[in-house]
Each structure stands twice: as C-alpha cells, then as structure tokens.
N, CA, C and O atoms as CSV, one atom per row, in Angstrom:
chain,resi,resn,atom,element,x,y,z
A,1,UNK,N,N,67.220,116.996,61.644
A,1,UNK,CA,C,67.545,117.908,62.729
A,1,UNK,C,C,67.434,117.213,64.097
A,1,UNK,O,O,68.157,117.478,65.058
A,2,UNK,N,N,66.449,116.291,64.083
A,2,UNK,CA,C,66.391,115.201,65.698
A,2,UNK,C,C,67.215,114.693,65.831
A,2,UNK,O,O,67.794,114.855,66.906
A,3,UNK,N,N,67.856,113.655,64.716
A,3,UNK,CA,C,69.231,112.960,64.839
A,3,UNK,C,C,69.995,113.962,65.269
A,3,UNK,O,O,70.632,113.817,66.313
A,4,UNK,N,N,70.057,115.094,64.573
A,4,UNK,CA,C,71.393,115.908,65.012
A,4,UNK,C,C,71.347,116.148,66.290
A,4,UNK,O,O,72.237,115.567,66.911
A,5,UNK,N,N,70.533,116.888,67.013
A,5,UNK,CA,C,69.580,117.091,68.481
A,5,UNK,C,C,70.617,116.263,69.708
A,5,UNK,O,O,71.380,116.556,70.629
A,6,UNK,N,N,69.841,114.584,68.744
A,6,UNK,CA,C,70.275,113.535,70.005
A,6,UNK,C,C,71.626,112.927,69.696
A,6,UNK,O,O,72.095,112.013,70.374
A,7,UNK,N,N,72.190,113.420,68.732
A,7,UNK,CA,C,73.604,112.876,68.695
A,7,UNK,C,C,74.498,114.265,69.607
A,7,UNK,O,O,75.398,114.142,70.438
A,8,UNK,N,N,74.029,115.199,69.224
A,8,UNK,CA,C,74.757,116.246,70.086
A,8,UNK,C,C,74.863,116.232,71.723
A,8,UNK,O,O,75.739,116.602,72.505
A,9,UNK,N,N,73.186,115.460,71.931
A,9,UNK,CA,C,72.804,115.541,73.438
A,9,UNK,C,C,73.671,114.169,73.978
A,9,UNK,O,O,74.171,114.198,75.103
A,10,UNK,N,N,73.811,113.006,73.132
A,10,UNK,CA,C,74.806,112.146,73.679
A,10,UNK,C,C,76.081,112.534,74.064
A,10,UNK,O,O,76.765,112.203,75.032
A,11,UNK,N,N,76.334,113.481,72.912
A,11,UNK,CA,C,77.859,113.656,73.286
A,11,UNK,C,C,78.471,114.328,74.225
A,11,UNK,O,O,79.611,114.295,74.686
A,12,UNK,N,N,77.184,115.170,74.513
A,12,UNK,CA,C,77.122,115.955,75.708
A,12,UNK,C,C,77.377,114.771,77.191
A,12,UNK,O,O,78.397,114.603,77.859
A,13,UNK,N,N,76.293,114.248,77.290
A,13,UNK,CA,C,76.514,113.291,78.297
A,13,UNK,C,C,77.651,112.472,78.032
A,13,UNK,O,O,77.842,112.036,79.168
A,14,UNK,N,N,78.612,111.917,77.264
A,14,UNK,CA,C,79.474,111.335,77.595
A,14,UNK,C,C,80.412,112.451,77.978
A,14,UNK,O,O,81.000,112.152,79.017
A,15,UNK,N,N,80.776,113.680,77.489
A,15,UNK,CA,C,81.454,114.171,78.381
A,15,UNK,C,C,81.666,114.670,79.450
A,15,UNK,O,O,82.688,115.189,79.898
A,16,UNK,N,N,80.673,114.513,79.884
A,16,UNK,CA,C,79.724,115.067,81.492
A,16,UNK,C,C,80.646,113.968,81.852
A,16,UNK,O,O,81.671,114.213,82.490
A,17,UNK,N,N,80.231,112.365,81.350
A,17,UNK,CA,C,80.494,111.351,82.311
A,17,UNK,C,C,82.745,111.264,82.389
A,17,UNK,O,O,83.640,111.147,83.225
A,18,UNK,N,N,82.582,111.409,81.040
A,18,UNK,CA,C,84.099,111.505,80.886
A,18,UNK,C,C,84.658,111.991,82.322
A,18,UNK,O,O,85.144,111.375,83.270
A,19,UNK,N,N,84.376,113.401,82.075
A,19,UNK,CA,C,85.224,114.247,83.208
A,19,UNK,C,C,84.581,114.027,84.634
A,19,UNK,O,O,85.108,114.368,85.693
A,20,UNK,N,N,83.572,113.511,84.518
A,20,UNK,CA,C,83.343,112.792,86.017
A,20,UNK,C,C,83.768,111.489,86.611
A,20,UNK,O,O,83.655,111.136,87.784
A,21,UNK,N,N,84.218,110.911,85.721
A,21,UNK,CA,C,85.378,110.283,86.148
A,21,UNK,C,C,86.723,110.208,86.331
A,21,UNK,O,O,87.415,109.704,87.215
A,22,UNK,N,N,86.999,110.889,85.184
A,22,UNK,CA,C,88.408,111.338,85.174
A,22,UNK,C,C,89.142,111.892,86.758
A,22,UNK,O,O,89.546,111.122,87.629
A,23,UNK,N,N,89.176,113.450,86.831
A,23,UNK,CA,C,90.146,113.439,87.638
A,23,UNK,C,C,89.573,112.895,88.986
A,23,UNK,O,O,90.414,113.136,89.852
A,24,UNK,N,N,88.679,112.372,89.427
A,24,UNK,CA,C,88.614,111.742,90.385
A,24,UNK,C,C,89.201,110.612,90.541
A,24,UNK,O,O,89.323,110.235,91.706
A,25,UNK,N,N,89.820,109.596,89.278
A,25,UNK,CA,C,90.277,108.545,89.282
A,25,UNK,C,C,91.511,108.696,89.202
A,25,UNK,O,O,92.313,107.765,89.275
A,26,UNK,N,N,91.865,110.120,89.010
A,26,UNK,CA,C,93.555,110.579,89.127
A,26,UNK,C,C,93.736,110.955,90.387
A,26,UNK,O,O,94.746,110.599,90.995
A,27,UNK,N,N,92.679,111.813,91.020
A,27,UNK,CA,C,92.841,111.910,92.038
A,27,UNK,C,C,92.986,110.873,93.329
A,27,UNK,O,O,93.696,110.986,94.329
A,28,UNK,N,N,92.027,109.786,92.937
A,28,UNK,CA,C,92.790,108.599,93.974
A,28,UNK,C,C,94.228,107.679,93.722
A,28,UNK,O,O,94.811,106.968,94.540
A,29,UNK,N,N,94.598,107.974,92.210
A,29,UNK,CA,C,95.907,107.078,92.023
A,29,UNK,C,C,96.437,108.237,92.703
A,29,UNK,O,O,96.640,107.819,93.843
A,30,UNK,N,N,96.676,109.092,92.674
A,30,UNK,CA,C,98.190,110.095,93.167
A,30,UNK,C,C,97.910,110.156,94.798
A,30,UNK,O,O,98.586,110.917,95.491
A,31,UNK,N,N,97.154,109.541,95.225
A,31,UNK,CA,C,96.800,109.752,97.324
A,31,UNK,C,C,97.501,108.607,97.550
A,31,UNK,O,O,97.321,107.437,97.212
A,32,UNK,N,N,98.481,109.267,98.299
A,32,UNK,CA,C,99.038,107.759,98.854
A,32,UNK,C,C,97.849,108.137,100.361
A,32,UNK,O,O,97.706,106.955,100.674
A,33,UNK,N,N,97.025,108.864,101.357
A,33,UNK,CA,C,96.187,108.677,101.929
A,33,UNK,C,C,95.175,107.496,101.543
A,33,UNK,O,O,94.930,106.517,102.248
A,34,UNK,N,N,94.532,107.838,100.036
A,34,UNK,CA,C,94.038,106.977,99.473
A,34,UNK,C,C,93.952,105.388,99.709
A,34,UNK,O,O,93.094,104.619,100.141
A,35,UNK,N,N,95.498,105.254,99.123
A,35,UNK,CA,C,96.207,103.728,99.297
A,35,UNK,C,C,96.629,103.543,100.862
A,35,UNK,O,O,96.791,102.385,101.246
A,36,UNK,N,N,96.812,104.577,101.760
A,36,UNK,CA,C,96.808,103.881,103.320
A,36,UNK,C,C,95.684,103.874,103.280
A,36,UNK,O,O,95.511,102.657,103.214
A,37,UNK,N,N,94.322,104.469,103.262
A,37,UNK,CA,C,93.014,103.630,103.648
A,37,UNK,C,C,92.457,102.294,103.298
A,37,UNK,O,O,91.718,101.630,104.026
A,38,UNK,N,N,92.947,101.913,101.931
A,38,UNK,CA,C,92.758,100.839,101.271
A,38,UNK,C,C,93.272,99.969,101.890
A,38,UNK,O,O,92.604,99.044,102.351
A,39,UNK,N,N,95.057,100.095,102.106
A,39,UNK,CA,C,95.544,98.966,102.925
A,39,UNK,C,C,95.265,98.891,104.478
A,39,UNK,O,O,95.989,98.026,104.972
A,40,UNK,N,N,94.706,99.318,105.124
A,40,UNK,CA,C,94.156,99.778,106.501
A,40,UNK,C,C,92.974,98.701,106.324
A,40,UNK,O,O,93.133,97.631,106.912
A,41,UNK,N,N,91.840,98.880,105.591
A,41,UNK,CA,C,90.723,98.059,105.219
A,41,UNK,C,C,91.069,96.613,105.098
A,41,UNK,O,O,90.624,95.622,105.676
A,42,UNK,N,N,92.004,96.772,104.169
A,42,UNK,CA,C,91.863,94.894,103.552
A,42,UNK,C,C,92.814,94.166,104.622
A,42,UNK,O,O,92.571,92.961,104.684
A,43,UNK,N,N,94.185,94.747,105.770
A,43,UNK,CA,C,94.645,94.209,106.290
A,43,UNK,C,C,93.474,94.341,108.234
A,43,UNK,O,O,93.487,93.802,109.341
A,44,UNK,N,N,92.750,95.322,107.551
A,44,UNK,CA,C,91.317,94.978,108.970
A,44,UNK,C,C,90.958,93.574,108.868
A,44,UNK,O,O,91.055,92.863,109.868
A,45,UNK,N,N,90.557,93.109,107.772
A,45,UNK,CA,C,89.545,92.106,107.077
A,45,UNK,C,C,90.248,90.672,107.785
A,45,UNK,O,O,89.443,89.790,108.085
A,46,UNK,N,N,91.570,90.442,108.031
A,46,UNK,CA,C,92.377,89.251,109.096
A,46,UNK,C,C,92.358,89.561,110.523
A,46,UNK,O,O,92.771,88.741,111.343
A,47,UNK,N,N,91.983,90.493,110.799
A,47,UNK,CA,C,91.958,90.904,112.249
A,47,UNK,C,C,90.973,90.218,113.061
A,47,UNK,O,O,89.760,90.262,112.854
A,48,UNK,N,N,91.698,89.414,114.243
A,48,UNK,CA,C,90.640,89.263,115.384
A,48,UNK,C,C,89.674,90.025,115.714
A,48,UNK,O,O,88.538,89.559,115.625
A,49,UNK,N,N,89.845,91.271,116.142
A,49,UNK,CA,C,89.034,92.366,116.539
A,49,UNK,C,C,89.695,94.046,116.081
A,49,UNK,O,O,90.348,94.825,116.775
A,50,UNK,N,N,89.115,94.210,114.346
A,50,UNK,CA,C,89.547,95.296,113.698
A,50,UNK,C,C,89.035,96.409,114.359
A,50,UNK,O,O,89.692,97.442,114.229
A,51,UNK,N,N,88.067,96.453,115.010
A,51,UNK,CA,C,87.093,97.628,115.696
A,51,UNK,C,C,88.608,98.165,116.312
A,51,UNK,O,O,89.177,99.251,116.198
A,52,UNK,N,N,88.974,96.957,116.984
A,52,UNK,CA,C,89.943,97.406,118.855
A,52,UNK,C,C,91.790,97.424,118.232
A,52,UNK,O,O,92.763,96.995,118.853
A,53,UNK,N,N,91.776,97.995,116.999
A,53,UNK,CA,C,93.372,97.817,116.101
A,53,UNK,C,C,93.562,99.142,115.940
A,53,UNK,O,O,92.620,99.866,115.619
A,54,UNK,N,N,95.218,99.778,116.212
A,54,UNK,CA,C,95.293,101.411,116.782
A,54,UNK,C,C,96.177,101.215,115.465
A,54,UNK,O,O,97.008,100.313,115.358
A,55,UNK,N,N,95.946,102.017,114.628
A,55,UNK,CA,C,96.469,102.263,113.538
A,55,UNK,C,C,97.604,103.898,113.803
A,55,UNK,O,O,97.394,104.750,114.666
A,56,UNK,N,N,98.290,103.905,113.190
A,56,UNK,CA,C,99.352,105.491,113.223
A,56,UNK,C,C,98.760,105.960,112.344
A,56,UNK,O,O,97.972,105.299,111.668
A,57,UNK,N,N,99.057,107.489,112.106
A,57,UNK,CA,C,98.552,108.462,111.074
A,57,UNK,C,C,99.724,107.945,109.634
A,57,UNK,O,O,100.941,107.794,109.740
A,58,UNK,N,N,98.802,107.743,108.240
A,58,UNK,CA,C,99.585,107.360,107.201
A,58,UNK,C,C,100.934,108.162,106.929
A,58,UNK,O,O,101.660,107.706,106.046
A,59,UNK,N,N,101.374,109.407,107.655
A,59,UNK,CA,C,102.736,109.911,107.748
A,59,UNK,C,C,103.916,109.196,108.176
A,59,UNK,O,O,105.110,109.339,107.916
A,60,UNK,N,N,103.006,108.057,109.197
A,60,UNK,CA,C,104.197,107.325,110.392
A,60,UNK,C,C,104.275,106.070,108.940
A,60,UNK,O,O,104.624,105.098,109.611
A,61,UNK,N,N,104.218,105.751,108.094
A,61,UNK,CA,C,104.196,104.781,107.426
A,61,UNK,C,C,104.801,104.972,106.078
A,61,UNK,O,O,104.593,105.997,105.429
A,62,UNK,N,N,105.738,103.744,105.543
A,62,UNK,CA,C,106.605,104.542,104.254
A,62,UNK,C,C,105.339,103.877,103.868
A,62,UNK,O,O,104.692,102.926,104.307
A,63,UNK,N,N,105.154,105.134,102.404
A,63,UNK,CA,C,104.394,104.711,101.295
A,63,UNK,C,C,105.090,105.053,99.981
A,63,UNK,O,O,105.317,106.233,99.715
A,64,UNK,N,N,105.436,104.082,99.157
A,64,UNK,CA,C,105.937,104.067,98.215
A,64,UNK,C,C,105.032,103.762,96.385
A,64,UNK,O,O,104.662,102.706,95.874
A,65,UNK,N,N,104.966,105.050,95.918
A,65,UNK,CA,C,104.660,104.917,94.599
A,65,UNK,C,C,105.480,104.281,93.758
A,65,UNK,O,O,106.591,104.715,93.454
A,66,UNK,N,N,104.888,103.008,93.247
A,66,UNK,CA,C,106.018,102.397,92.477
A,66,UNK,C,C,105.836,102.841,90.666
A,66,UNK,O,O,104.879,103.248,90.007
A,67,UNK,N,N,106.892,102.602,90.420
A,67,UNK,CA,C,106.934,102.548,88.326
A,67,UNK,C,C,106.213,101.530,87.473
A,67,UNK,O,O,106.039,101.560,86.255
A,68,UNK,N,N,105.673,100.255,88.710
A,68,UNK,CA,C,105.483,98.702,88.004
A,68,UNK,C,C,103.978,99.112,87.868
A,68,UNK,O,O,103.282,98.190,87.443
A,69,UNK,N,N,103.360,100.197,88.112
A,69,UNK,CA,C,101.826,100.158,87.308
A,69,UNK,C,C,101.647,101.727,87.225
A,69,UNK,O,O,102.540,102.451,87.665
A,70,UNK,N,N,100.670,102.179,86.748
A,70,UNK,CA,C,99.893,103.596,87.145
A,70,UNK,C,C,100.050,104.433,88.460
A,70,UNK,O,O,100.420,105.575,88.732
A,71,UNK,N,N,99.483,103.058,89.327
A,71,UNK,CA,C,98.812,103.915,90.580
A,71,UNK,C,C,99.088,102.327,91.647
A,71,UNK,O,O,98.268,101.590,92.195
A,72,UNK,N,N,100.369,102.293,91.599
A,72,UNK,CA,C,101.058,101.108,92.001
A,72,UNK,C,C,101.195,101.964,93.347
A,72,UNK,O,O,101.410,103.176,93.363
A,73,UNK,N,N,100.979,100.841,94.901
A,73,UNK,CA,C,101.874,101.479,95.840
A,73,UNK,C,C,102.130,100.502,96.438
A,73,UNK,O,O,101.372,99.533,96.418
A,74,UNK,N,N,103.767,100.527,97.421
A,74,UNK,CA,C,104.285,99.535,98.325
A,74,UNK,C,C,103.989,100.241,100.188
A,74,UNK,O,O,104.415,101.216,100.806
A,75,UNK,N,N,103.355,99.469,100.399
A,75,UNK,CA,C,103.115,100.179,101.657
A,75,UNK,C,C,104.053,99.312,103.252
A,75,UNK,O,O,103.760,98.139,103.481
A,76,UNK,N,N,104.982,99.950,104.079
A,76,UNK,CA,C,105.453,99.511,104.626
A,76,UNK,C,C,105.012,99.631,106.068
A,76,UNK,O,O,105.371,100.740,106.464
A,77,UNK,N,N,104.320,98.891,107.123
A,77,UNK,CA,C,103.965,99.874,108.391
A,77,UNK,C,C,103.822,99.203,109.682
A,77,UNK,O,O,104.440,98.160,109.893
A,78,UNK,N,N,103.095,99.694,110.513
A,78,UNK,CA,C,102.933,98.690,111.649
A,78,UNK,C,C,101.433,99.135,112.276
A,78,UNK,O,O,100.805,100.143,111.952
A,79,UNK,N,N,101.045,98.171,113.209
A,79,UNK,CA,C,99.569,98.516,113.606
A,79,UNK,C,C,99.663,97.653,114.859
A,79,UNK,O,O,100.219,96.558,114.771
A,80,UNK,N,N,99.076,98.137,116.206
A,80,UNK,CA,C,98.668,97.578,117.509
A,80,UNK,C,C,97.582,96.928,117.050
A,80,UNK,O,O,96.804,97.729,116.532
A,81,UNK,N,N,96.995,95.220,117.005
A,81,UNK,CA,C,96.311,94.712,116.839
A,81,UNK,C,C,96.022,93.695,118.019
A,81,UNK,O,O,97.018,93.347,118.653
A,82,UNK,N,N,95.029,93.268,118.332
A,82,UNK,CA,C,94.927,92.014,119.573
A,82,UNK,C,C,94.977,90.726,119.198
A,82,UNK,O,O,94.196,90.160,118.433
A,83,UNK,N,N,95.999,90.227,119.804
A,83,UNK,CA,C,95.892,89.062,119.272
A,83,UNK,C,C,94.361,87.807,119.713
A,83,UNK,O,O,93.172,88.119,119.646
A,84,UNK,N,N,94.813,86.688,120.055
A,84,UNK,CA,C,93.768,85.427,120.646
A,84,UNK,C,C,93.309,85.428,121.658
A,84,UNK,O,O,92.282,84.881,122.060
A,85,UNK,N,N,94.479,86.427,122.471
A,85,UNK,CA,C,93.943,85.945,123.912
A,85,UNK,C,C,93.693,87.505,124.627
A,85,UNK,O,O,93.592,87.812,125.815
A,86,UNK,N,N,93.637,88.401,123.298
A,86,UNK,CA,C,93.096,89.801,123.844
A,86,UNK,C,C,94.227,90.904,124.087
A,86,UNK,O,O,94.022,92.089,124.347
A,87,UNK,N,N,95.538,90.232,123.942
A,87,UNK,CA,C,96.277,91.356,124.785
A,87,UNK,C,C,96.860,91.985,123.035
A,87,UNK,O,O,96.710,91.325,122.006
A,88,UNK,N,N,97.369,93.069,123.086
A,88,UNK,CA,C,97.655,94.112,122.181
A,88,UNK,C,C,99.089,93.870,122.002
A,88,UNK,O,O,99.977,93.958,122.850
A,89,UNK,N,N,99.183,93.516,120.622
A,89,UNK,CA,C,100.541,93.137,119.731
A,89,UNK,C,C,100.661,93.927,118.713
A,89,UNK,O,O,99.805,94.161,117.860
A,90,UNK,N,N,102.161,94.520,118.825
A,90,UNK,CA,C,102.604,95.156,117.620
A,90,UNK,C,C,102.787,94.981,116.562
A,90,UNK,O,O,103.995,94.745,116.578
A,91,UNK,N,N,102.324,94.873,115.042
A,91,UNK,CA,C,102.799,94.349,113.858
A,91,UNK,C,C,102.805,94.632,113.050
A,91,UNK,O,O,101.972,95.443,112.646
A,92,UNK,N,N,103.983,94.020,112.130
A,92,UNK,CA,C,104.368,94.571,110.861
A,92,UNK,C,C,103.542,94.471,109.567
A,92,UNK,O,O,102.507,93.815,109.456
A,93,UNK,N,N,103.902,94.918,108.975
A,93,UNK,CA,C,103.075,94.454,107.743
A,93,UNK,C,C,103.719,95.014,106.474
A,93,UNK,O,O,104.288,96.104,106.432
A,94,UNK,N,N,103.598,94.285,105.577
A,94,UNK,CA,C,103.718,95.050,103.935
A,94,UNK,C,C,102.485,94.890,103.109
A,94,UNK,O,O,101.580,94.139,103.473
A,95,UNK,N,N,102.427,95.663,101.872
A,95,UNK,CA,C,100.880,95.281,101.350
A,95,UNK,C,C,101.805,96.062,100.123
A,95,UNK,O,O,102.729,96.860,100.278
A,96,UNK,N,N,101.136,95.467,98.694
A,96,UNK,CA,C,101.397,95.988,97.479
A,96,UNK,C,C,99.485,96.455,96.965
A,96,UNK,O,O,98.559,95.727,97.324
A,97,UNK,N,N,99.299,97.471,96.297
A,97,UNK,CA,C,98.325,97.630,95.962
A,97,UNK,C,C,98.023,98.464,94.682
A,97,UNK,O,O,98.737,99.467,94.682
A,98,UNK,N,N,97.516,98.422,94.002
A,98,UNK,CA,C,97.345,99.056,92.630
A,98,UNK,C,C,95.447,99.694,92.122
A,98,UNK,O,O,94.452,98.986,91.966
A,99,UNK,N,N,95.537,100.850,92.020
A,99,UNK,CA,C,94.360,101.261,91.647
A,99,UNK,C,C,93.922,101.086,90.759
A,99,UNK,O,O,94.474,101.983,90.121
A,100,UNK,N,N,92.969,100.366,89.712
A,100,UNK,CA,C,92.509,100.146,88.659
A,100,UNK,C,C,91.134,101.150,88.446
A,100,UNK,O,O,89.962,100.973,88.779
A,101,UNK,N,N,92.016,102.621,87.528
A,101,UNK,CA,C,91.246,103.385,87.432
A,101,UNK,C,C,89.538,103.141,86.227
A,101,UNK,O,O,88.489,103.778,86.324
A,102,UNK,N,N,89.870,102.040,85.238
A,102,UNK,CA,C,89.479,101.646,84.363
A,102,UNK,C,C,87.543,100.972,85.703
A,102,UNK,O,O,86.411,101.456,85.711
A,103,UNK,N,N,87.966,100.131,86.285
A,103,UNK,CA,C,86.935,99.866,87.058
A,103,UNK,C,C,86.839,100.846,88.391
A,103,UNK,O,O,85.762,100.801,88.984
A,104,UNK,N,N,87.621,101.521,88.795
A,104,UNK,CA,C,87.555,102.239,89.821
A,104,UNK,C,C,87.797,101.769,91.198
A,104,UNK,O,O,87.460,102.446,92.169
A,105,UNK,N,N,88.427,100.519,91.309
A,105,UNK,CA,C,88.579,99.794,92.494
A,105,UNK,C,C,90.294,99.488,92.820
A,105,UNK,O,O,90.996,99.359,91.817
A,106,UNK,N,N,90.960,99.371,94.153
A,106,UNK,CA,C,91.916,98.857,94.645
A,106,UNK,C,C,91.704,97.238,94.029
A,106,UNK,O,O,90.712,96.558,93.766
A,107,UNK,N,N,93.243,97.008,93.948
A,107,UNK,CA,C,93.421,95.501,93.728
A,107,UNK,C,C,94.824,95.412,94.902
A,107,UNK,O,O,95.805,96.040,95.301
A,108,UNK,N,N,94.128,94.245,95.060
A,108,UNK,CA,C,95.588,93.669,96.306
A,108,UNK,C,C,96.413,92.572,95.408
A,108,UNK,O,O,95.897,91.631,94.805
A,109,UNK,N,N,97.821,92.903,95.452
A,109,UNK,CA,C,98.601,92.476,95.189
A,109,UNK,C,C,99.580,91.625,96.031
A,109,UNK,O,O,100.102,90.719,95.381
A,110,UNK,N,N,99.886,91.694,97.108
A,110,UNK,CA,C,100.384,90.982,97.835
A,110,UNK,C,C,100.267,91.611,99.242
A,110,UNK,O,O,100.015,92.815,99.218
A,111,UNK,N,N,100.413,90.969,100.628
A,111,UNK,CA,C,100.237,91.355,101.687
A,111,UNK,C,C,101.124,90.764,102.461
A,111,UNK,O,O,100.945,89.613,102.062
A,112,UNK,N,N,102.162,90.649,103.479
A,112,UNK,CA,C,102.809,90.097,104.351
A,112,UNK,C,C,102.714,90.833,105.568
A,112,UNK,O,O,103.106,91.992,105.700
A,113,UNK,N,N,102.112,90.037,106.579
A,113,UNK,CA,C,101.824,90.543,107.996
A,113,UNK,C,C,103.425,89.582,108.754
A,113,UNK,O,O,103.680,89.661,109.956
C-alpha cells in the first residue's frame, strides 16, 4: 500500500510539473512580444551605451513567425543607438531567433545590424 501511496504521489508531482511548464512554454513560443524582448536584449549586449538606445514599441517592427522551427521568429527593425562619439544613430537590424521550449531558453540564430 506505501509503494502504491508513493507511486501515486509521484505521479502527482510530475503532473503538477508537466502543466507547469507546459503552457507557459507555449505561451512564450506564440509572443512575438516575447521574441521582441529577446531580440531587444541580445542586440543591447553590442551596444556602446544600451542604457541610452530608444527602442519603438514591438508593433513598429515586422515580426515574422517562421515554419523552419516551433517557435522560430524573423525579426525586422530599427533602434536609435549612440554611436563612438555619443551622437544618436539610426539602425537597422535583423535577428533570427528560436525558442527552445525543451530547455526553456531563446537561441540566437543569426543577427545582422
């Protein structure tokens, strides 16, 4: 009857954990918000001074869910960043990015500033 007990009480907790991961990990593949914060972050990370970089609201920006993964996105956009000598430059950028719901983390796939 104990075995039975603690095999029941495991199974319990894995499905606790199941569904606590689950749609939260659906819920960040389907945000393209999601994937503009991600690419917002990792294209901060080259910035002279990311603090002082005027980003647009992720509406002003195509975001494209692609077919080539799960939770694939092509992000197309622009951002006021400072350059070397301080003064404020407009720029482009692309970023490919893919959610790997399995570990729970963004992966960068390619970036062109």
């Amino acid at each position: 009857m104990k075995g039975f007990l603690a095999l029941m009480a495991g199974i319990a907790v894995l499905a606790v954990i199941a569904l606590g991961i689950g749609p939260k990990s659906d819920r960040i593949c389907n945000s393209e918000a999601e994937a503009y914060e991600f690419a917002k972050t990792t294209i901060n990370r080259g910035l002279i001074a990311p603090s002082e970089a005027q980003w647009p609201k992720h509406s002003e920006a195509t975001i494209l869910k692609t077919d080539e993964g799960e939770c694939r996105y092509k992000i197309f956009g622009h951002l006021d960043a400072q350059n070397g000598f301080g003064a404020m430059i407009r720029r482009d950028y692309f970023i490919e990015i893919d959610y790997k719901k399995e570990s729970g983390r963004w992966e960068l796939i390619k970036l062109e500033r």
